[in-house]
N, C-alpha and C positions, 0 to 999 in steps of 0.2 A: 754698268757697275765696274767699276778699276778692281785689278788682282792686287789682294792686298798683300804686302813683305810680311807687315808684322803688326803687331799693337802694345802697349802701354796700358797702362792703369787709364791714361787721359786722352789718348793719342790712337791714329792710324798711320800706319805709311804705304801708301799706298802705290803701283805704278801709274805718271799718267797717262790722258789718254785727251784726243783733240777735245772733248768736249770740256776740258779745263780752261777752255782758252780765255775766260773773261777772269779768272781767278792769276794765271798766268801774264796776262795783260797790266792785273791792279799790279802785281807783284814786282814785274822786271821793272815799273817805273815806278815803283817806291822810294823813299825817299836814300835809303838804306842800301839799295840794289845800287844805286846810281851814283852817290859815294864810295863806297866798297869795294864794287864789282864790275861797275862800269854799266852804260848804257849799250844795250844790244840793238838799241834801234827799234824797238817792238812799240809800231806809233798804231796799231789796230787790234783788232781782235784775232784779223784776218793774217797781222804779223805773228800773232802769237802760237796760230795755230801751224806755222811754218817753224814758228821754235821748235814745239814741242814734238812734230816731227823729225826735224832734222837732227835735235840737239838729244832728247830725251829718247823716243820709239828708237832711233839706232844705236844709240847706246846698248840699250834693252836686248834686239835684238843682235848685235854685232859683238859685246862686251857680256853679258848675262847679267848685269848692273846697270844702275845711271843715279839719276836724282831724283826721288820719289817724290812725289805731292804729300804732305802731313796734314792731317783734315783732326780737328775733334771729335772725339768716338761720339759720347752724345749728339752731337747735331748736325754731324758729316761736315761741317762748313770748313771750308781749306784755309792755312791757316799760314802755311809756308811752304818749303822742302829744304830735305837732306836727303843726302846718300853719295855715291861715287865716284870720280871724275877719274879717268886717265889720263894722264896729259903726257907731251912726247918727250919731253925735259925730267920727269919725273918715275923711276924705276916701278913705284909702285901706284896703286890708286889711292888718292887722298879724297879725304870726308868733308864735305861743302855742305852747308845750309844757309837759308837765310830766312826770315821769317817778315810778315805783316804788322807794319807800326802798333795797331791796336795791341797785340796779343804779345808785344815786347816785355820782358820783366816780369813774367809770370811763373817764369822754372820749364816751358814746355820745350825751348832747343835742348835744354841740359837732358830731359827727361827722354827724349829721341833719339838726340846725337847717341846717348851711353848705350841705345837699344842698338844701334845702326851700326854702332863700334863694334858691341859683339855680335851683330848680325853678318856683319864684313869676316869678321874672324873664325867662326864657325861654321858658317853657310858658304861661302865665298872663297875662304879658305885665302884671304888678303891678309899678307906680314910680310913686314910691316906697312902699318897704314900712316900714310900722313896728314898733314893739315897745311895748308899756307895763307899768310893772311902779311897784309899791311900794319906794321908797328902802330903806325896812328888808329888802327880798328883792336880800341883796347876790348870791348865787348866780346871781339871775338878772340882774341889773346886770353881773356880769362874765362870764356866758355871751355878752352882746348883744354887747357889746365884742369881744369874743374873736371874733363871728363877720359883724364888721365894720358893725356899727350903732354910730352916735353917741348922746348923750344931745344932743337937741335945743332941750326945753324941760318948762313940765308942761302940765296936763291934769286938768281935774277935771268928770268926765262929768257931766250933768245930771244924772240921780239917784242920785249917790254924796255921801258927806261925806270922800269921801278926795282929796288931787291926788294922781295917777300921772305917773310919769317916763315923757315921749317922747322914742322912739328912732327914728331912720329909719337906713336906707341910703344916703341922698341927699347 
């Protein structure tokens, strides 16, 4: 059983844990993930289960945050993730999701993210929070909006050749 963050009317978020790893596996190679966010390289199960250690459990334990799994309360079936990234270029932690083709355009990032937002801000005790994304990822440009981030400026991390749009809550 994963420890859960929080819940939703519709939603769990939950921490994960290696046995996500076939959910974790559909996900980095979705189609979205690979566009967006880039390919991690996660060609197994057996990859996924080194994500999720490396990238998520140390978060967890190193940070008191990371990127939760979000599963449907009805039927536990994993569905995406959001939650927190630190990154070394960025003063504070910014809010990352991404979610399963199927379950796109249904209201459930918006419905997570707004819980995650203030779950950052009162449990976490994270101000300001940001968000960065790619101009061309207008989905995600108008989820931030929607759940009350600005576009503030850009950002083009040291070793990228991309600027990223910053978003805070501030």
């Amino acid at each position: 059983m994963n420890e859960k963050i929080l819940e939703t009317e519709r939603l769990l978020l939950e921490k994960a844990s290696i046995n996500d790893s076939k959910f974790f596996f559909e996900l980095l190679n979705s189609p979205n993930w690979i566009e967006h966010i880039g390919d991690r390289g996660i060609k197994s199960e057996t990859h996924a289960i080194t994500y999720i250690k490396k990238s998520l459990l140390t978060s967890y334990s190193s940070k008191g945050y990371g990127l939760y799994k979000v599963s449907l309360k009805n039927t536990q079936a994993p569905i995406g993730i959001c939650g927190f990234v630190k990154r070394e270029y960025l003063k504070n932690p910014d809010i990352g999701f991404a979610i399963l083709p199927d379950y796109e355009g249904k209201g459930y990032m918006t419905e997570i993210a707004i819980a995650t937002l203030a779950y950052g801000k009162s449990n976490l005790g994270i101000h300001p929070i940001y968000a960065i994304t790619t101009a061309e990822n207008s989905r995600s440009c108008m989820l931030l909006t929607k759940i009350g981030l600005s576009e503030i400026g850009k950002i083009q991390p040291p070793d990228s050749k991309i600027k990223f749009l910053l978003f805070s809550n501030e």
